[in-house]
Wavefront OBJ file of the C-alpha trace (Angstrom):
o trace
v -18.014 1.620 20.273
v -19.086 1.204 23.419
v -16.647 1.169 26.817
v -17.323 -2.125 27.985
v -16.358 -3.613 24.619
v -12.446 -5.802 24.423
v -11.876 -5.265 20.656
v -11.633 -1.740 19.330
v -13.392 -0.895 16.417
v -10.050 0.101 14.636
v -8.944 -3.203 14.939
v -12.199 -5.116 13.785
v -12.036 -2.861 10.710
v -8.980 -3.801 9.509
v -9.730 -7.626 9.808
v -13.292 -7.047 8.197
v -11.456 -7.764 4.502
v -9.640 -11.184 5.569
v -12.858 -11.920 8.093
v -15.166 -11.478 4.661
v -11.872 -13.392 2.785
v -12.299 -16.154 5.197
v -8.771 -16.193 5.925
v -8.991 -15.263 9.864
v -7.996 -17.902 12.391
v -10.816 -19.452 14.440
v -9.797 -16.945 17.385
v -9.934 -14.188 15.129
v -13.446 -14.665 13.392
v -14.950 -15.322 17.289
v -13.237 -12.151 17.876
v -14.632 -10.536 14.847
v -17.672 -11.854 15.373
v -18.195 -11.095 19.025
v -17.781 -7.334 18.164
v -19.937 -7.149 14.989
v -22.564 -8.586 17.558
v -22.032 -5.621 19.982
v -21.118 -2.782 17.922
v -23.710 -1.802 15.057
v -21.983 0.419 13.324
v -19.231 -2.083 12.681
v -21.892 -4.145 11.455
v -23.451 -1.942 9.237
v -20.027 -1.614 7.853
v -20.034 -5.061 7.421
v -22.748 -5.735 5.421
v -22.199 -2.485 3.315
v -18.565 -4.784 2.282
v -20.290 -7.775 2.030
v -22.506 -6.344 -0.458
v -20.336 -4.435 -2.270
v -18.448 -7.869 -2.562
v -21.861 -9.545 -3.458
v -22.769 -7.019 -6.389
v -19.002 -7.300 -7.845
v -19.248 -10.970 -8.289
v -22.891 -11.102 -9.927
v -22.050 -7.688 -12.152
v -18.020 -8.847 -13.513
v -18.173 -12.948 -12.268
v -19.394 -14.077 -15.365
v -18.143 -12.580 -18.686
v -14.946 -14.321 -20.519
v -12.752 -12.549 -22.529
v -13.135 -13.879 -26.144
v -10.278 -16.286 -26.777
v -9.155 -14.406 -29.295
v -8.247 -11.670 -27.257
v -6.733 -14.624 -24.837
v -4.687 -15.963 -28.128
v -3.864 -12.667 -28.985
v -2.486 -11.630 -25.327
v -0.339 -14.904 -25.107
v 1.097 -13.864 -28.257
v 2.118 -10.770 -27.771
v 3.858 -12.056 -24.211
v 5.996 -14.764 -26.318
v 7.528 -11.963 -28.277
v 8.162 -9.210 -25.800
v 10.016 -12.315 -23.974
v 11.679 -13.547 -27.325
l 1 2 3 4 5 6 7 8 9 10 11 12 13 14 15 16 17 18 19 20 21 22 23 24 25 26 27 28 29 30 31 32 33 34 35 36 37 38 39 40 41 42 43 44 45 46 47 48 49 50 51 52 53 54 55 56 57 58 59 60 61 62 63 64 65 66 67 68 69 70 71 72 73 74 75 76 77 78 79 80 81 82
């Protein structure tokens, strides 16, 4: 980080997750996004998360579980509740 810069890099870290969630308030993601402009290792970090986050949902998006193992799971949750 350099000294001229408002937001700590501490504090842009921890929002990175809800910034990438898309749950930040407008103030927040200009905030968020004024200091991933400035700062590049924050925004290396960045894109390291967002393609972690990118590789997760090609690799495990797509595969169901069979629905026997669904019917099977339900089943099994009626009688430990019975």
């Amino acid at each position: 980080m350099t000294g001229n810069e408002s937001v700590p890099c501490m504090q842009t870290v921890k929002l990175l997750q809800e910034f990438l969630d898309r749950e930040l308030t407008m103030t927040e993601v200009s905030t968020v996004q004024g200091h991933l402009d400035r700062c590049p290792p924050c925004l290396k970090l960045f894109r390291f998360e967002e393609g972690v986050r990118r590789l997760v949902r090609i690799h495990c998006g797509g595969d169901c579980a069979p629905s026997s193992l669904r019917d099977e799971i339900l089943a099994r949750l009626k009688r430990t509740r019975a």
